[in-house]
C-alpha positions in Angstrom: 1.7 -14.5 -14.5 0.9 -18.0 -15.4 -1.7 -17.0 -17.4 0.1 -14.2 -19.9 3.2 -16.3 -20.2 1.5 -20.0 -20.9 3.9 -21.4 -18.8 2.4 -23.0 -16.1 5.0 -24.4 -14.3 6.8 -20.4 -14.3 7.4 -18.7 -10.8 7.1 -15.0 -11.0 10.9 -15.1 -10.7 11.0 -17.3 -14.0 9.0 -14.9 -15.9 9.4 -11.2 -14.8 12.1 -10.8 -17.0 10.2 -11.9 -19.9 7.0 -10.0 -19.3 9.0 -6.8 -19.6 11.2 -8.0 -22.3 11.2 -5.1 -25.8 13.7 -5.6 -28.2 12.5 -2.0 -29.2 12.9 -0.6 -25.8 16.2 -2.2 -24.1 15.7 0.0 -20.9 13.0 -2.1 -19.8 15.7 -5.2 -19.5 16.7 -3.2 -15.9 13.2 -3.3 -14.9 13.0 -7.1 -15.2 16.3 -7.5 -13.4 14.9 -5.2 -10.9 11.4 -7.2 -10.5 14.0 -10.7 -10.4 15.7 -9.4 -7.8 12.4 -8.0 -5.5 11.8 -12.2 -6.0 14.8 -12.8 -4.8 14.8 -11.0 -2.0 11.4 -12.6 -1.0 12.8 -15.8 -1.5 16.1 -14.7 0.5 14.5 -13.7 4.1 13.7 -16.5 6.4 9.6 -17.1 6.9 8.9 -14.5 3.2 8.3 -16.9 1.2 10.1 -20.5 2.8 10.0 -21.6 6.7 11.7 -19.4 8.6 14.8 -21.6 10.2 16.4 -18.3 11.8 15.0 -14.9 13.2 14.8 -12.2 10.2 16.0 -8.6 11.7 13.6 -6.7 8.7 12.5 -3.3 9.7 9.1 -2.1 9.8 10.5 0.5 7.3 12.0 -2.4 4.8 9.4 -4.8 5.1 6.8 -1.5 4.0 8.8 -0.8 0.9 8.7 -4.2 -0.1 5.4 -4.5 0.1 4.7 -1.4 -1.4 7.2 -2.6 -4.5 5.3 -6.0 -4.5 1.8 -3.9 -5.0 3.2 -1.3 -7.6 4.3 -4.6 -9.1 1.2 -6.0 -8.9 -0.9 -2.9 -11.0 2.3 -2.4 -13.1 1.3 -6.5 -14.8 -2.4 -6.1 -14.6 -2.3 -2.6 -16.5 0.3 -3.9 -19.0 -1.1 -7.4 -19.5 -4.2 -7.5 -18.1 -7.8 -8.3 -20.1 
């Protein structure tokens, strides 16, 4: 993400918005929101992505979806951006 945006310093939070950005195609703003928000929710559940300072109650269920949503994510920026 890095990489396509130039911004080094960019989480994926800062710049999934932008990589889906189309003046031309302003549907596309929801899927950056929606991408923002899968960041967020990382970010959000104690031990995701920071130190877990209370017990998470994620189901096996949730915590498969969002890392199903994190891969589909994944191929969705290498097929659009990648070279």
């Amino acid at each position: 993400m890095k990489i396509i945006t130039e911004r080094g310093d960019a989480s994926l939070g800062d710049v999934a918005a932008d990589l889906v950005r189309d003046p031309a195609a302003p549907w596309r703003g929801s899927l950056g929101a929606a991408l923002r928000s899968l960041y967020g929710y990382a970010s959000q559940v104690p031990g995701a992505r920071h130190a877990q300072h209370i017990d998470a109650e994620v189901t096996p269920a949730e915590a498969a979806l969002v890392v199903r949503m994190c891969g589909a994510a994944i191929v969705y920026f290498i097929d659009q951006h990648g070279n």
